[in-house]
C-alpha positions in Angstrom: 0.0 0.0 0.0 1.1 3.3 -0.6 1.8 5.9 1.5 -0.8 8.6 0.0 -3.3 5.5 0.2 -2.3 4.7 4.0 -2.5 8.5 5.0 -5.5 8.4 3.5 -7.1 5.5 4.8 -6.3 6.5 8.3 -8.1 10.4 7.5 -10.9 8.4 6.8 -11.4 5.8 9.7 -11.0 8.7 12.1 -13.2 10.9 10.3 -15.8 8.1 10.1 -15.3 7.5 13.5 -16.0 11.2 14.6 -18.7 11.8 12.1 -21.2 8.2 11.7 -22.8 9.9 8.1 -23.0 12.5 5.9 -23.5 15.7 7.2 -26.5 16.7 4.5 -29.0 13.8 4.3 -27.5 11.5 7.2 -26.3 8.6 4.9 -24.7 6.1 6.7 -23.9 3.7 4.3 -20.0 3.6 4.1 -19.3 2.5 0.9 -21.5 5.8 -0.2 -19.6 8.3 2.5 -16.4 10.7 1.3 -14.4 11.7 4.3 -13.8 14.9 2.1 -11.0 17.4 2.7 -12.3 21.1 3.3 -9.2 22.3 1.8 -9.1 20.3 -1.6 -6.2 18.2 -1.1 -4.5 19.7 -4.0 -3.3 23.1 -2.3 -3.6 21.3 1.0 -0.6 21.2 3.0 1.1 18.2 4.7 -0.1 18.7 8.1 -3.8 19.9 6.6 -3.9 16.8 4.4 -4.1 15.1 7.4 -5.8 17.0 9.9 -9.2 15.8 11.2 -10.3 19.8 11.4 -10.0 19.2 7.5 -12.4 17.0 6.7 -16.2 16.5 6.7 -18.5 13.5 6.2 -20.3 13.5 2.8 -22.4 11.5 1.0 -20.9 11.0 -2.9 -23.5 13.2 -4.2 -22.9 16.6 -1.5 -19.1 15.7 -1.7 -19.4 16.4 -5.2 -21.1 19.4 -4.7 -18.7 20.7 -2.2 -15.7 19.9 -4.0 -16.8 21.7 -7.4 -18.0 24.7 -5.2 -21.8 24.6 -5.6 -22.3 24.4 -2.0 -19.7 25.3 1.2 -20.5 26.4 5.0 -19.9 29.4 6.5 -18.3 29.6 10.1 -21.6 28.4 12.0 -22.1 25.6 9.3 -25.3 27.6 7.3 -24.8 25.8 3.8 -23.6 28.6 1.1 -25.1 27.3 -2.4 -23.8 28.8 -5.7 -26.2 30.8 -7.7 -24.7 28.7 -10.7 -27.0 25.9 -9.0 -30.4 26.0 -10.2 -33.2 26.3 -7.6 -35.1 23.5 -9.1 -32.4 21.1 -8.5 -32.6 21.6 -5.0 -35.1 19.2 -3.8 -33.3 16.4 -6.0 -29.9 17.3 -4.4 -32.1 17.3 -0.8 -30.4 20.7 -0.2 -32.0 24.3 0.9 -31.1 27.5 2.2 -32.4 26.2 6.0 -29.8 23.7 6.3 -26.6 24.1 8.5 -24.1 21.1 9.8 -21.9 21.1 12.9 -18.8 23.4 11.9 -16.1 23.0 15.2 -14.7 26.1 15.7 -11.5 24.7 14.5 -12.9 23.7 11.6 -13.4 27.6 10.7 -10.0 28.6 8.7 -10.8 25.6 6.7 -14.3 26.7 5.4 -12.5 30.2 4.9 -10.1 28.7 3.2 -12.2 26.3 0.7 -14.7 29.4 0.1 -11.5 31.6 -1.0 -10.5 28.7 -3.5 -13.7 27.6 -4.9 -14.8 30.2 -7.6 -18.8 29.1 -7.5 -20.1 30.4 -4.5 
């Protein structure tokens, strides 16, 4: 095994362990959960690649969401959703403007930092 894939594998078993499902919806099917890094992995550091403060439990379909940019948190974990995302989707993504997630407060200078980087919201 490599050593990206054993980092990796270890972000995810203690993310999993912290969080049981996706934030969004509450999937808890594991084969269907990302433990997704707030900062995108590729302008990550090495100590933020494996911080547990840098990741989030998401289901694929709201990790994909997240990771392109349509949606993000601000600091008290109120979803952000781009305005590139059309409002009729919303139901089908099981998203809305009402929804918020637990954001830990050191969790914060990683939602600033993904909402700087990601051009969609």
């Amino acid at each position: 095994m490599t050593a990206y894939r054993k980092t990796q594998s270890k972000f995810r078993n203690l993310l999993m362990e912290r969080e049981s499902g996706c934030q969004l919806c509450n999937l808890t099917i594991p084969a269907l959960l990302v433990a997704s890094h707030i900062v995108p992995w590729a302008i990550a550091d090495e100590f933020q690649k494996v911080d547990l403060n840098n990741g989030i439990v998401l289901c694929v379909s709201h990790d994909a969401l997240f990771d392109r940019g349509y949606i993000s948190f601000d600091d008290n974990g109120k979803i952000l959703i781009s305005s590139q995302l059309p409002p009729s989707e919303f139901e089908r993504l099981r998203i809305n403007k009402h929804i918020s997630i637990n954001i830990l407060p050191e969790q914060h200078r990683y939602m600033r930092i993904h909402r700087a980087s990601i051009q969609t919201i």
